[in-house]
C-alpha positions in Angstrom: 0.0 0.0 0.0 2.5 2.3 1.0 4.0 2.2 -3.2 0.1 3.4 -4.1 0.3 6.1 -1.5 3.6 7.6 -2.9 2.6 7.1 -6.3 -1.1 9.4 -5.3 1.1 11.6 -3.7 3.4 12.3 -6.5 1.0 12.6 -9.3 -1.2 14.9 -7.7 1.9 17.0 -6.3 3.1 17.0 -9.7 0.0 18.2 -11.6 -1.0 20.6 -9.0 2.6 22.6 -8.0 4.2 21.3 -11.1 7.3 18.5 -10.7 9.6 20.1 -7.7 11.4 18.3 -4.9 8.4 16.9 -2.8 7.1 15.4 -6.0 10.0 13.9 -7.4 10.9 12.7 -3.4 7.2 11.2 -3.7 8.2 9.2 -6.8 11.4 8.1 -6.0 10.0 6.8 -2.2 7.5 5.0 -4.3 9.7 3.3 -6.5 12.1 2.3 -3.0 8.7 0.4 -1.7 7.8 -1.2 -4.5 11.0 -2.7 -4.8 11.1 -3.5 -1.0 7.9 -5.6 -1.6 9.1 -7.5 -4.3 12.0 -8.5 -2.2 10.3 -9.2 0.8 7.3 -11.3 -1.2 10.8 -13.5 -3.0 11.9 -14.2 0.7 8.8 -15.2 2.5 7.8 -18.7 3.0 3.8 -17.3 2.4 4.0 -14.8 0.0 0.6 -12.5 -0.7 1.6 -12.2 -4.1 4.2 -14.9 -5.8 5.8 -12.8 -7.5 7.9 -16.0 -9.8 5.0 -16.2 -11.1 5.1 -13.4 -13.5 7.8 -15.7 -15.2 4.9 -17.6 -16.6 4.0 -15.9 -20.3 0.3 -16.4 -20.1 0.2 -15.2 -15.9 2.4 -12.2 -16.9 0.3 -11.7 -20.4 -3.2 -11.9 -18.6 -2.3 -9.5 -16.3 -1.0 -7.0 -18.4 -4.2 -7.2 -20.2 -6.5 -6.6 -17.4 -4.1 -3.5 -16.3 -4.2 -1.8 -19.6 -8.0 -2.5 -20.6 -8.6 -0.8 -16.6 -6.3 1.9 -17.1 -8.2 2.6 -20.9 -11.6 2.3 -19.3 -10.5 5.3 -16.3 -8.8 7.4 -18.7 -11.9 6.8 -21.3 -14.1 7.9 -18.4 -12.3 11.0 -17.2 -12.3 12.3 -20.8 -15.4 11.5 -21.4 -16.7 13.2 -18.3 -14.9 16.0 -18.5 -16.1 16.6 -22.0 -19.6 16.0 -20.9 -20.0 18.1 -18.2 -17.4 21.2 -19.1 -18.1 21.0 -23.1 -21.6 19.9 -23.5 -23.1 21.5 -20.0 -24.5 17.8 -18.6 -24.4 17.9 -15.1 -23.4 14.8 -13.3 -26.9 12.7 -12.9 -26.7 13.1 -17.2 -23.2 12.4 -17.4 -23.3 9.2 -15.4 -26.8 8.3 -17.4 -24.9 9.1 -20.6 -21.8 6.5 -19.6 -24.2 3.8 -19.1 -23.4 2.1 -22.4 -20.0 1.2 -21.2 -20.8 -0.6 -18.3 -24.2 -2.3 -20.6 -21.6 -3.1 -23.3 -19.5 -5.0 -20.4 -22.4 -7.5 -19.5 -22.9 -8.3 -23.0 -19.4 -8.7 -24.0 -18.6 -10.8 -20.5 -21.9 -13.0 -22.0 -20.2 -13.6 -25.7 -16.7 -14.3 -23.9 -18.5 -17.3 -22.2 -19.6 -18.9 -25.5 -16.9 -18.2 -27.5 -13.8 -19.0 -25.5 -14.1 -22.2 -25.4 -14.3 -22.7 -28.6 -11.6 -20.4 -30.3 -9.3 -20.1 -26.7 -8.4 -17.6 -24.5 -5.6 -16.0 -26.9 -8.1 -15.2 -29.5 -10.5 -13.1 -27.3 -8.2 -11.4 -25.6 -6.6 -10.4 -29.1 -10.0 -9.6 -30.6 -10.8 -7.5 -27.4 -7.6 -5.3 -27.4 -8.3 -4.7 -31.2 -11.6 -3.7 -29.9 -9.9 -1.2 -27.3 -7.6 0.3 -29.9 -10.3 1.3 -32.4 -12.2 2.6 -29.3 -9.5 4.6 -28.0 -8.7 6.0 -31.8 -12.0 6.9 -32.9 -12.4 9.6 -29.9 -9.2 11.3 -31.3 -11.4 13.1 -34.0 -13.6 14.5 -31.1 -13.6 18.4 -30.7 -15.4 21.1 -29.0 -18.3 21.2 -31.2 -18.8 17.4 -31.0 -21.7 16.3 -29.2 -22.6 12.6 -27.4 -22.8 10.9 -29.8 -19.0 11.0 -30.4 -18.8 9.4 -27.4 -21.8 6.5 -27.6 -20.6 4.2 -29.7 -16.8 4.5 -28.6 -18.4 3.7 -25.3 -19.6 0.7 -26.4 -17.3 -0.8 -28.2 -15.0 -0.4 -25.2 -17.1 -2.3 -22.8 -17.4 -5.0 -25.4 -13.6 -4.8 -25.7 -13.5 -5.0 -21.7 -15.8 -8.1 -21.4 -14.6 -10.0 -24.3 -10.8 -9.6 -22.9 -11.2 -9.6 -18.7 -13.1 -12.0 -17.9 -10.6 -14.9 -19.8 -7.5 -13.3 -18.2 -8.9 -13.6 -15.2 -9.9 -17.0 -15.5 -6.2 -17.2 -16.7 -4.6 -15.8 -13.2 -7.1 -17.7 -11.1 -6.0 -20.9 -12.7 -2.2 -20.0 -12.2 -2.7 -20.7 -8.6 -2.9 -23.5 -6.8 -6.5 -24.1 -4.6 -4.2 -23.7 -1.5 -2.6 -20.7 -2.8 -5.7 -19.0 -3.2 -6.8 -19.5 0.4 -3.8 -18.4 1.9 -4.2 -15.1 -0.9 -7.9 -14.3 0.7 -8.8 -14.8 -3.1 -12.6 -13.7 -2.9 -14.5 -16.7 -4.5 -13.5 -20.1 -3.1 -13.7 -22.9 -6.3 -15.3 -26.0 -4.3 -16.7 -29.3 -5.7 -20.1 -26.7 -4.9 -19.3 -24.4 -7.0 -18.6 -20.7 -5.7 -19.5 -19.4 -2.4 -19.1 -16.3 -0.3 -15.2 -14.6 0.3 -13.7 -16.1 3.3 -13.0 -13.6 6.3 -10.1 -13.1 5.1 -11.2 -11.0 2.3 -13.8 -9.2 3.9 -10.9 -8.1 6.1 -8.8 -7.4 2.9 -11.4 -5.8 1.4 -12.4 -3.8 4.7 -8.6 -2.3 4.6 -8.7 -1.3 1.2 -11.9 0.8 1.9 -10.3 2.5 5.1 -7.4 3.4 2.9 -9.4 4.7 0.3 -11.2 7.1 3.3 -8.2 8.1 4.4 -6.6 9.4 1.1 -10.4 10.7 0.1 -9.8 12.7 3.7 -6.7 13.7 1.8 -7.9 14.9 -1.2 -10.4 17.0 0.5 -8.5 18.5 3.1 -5.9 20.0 0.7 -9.0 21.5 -1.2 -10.2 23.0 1.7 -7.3 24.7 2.4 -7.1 25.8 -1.1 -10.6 26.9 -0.5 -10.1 28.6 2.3 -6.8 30.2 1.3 -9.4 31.9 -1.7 -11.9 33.1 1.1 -9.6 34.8 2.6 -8.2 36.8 -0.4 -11.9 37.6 -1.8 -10.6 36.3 -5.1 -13.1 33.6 -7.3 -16.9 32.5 -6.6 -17.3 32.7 -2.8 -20.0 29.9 -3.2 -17.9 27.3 -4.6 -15.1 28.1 -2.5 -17.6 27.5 0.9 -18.9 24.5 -0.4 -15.6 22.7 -1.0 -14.9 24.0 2.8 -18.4 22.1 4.2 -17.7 19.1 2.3 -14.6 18.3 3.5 -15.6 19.1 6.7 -18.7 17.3 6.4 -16.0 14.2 6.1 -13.8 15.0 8.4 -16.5 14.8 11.2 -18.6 11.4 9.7 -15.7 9.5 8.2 -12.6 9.4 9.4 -14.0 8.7 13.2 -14.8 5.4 12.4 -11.1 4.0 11.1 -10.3 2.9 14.7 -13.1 0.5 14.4 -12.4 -0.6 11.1 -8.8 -1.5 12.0 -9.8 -3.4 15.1 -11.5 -5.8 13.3 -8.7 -5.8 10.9 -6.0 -6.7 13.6 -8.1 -9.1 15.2 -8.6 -11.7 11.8 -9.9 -14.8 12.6 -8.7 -17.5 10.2 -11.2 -20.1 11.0 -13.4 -20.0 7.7 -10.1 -20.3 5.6 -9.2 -23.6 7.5 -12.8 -25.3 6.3 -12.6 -28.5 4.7 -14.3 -28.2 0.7 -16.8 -30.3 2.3 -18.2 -27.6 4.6 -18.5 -25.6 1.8 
């Protein structure tokens, strides 16, 4: 976690006081940790994340496929929003009405992928999905201040086809690089039983518990520095007064509802109980 945090802390640094000496410190911190994790992950007997396996082609390939196809789908959705709301005057109940396609497109193409992969393999769907992502990502290029949604529509959905056609086999790809012990030790989410699928051990609920505190914490952040910003405005009578108050009530808003409850949150977190991950597939 501590890589991610750097990482935030640079690239908002950076884009907001330009790339001086806290943002650059930021980045090279960030790059210290990550490589401290790798190291400590080759050495432990237990490892969260193997990390030898990224020595396997279609382990390292899958995942590079999910990380690329996310990191598309953001950036597409920033844009997109941007343009939306700033360009076309949509405020953000349209905007998120107008993205809808995407995540439509998604179930569909996460449908096909279930038919087709068996038949033609996981190479060619994840192939015929990134070829999907590239026209999708290309055809926006064209896009300029006097273009209106519809642009944007049918980019939108040929990226969440894109999305489903690709993820859901390279998942299936990652999954079945580990062994079923692996992924209990890992707090994997869905356990694979002679049942079928069932409900995320404790384990992940705690996982998943400390990845939501975190993302509190750095949401506390982000709207602590814009308070001050906000405040730092008030004072100087300069820009709308209204805008400038309500980033100041928000954050506090925050500040008072959110952040209290952490201390629970990590109680729960320290005190892990084990128990369901040491079940026998029978009890599941």
């Amino acid at each position: 976690m501590a890589p991610r945090l750097w990482r935030f802390h640079l690239l908002f640094e950076g884009a907001r006081n330009g790339w001086r000496t806290s943002a650059l410190v930021a980045g090279i911190v960030g790059v210290i940790a990550a490589a401290g994790f790798v190291v400590w992950e080759l050495r432990h007997p237990n490892p969260m994340l193997d990390i030898r396996k990224f020595g396997n082609r279609a382990f390292a390939g899958a995942n590079l496929a999910v990380l690329l196809f996310f990191l598309a789908a953001f950036g597409s959705i920033c844009y997109v929003t941007r343009h939306l709301q700033f360009v076309l005057g949509d405020d953000a109940l349209e905007t998120g009405v107008r993205l809808l396609p995407l995540a439509g497109a998604v179930f569909v193409g996460s449908a096909i992928t279930g038919v087709l992969t068996p038949r033609l393999g996981l190479r060619a769907m994840v192939v015929a999905g990134m070829m999907l992502g590239i026209l999708a990502l290309v055809v926006p290029i064209r896009v300029d201040a006097e273009s209106g949604y519809a642009a944007f529509a049918w980019p939108l959905v040929l990226l969440g086809l894109a999305i489903g056609l690709s993820v859901s086999p390279a998942t299936d790809t990652i999954m079945d690089a580990f062994p079923e012990e692996g992924i209990r030790r890992c707090g994997v989410p869905l356990h694979r039983g002679p049942s079928g699928c069932c409900c995320g051990p404790a384990c992940f609920r705690c996982r998943v518990r400390f990845l939501l505190a975190v993302g509190d914490l750095l949401v506390a952040w982000r709207l602590l520095v814009a308070a001050e910003i906000a405040l730092a405005a008030l004072g100087s009578g300069t820009g709308d007064r209204t805008f400038y108050e309500g980033k100041v009530a928000v954050a506090s808003f925050f500040a008072k509802t959110v952040p209290p409850g952490l201390g629970a949150d990590w109680a729960v977190i320290s005190d892990i109980d084990a128990t369901a991950m040491e079940l026998d597939d029978a009890a599941l």
